[in-house]
N, C-alpha and C positions, 0 to 999 in steps of 0.2 A: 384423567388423561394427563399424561405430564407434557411440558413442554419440549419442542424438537430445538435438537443443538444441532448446527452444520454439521457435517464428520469431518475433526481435526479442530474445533476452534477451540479446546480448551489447551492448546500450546501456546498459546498468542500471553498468558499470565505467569506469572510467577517464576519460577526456577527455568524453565522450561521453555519461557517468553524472555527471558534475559540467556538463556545461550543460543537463541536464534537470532536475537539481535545482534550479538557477538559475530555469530555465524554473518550474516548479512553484511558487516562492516567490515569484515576479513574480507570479504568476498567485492563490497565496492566500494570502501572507503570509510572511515570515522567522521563522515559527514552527511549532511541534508542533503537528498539526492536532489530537490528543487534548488535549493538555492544557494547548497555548497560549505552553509556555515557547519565550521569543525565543532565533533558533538565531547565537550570535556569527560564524557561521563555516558559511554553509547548506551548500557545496558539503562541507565537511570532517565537519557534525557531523548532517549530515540525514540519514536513513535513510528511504529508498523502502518503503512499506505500499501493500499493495493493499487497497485500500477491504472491496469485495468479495473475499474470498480466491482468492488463485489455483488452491486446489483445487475451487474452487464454477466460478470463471469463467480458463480461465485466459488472460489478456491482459496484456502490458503497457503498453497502451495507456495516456496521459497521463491520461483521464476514469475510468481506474480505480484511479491512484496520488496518495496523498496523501507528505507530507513528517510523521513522525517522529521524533523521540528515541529513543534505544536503547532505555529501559526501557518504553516506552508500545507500540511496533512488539513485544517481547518479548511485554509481557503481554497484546495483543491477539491473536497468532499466530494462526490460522485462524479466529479468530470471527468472526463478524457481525456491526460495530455494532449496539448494540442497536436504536436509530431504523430502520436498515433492518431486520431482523430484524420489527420489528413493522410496518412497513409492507409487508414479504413472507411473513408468517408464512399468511396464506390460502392460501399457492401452494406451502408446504415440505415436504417430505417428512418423517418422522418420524426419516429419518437426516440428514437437512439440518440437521435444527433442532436436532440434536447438536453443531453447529459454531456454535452461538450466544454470546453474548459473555452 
């Protein structure tokens, strides 16, 4: 029995993972979407974050990945930003709201 791949997660590497970074940074900047710092080198030094965690929603859809820094993608790991976090806090589960930043 082989193992199960998301549908879509093998674009996140290679060729294919560096023009969506591109993509991404046209689209909001050559920078760390947490913390701002400009990325010298996006396709080499960006790291794909799912806004929304992939354990809450999982997609790799381009409207749920932002661009990241290593350390900022690290210390967010499954949380919620906090901004969505309280503009969906009315609708979370009491184990949701466990994945909060």
């Amino acid at each position: 029995m082989g193992t199960h791949r998301p549908r879509g997660s093998g674009h996140m590497r290679g060729a294919k993972g560096r023009r969506k970074r591109l993509r991404l940074a046209a689209r909001d900047g050559a920078r760390c979407f947490y913390c701002r710092a400009p990325f010298g080198d996006v396709a080499a030094e960006a790291t794909f974050d799912h806004y929304v965690p992939y354990a809450l929603w999982p997609t790799n859809q381009a409207f749920n990945l932002v661009l990241a820094c290593g350390s900022c993608n690290l210390r967010k790991g499954d949380a919620l930003p906090l901004g969505l976090l309280l503009a969906l806090r009315p609708w979370l589960t009491r184990q949701q709201m466990g994945v909060a930043a």
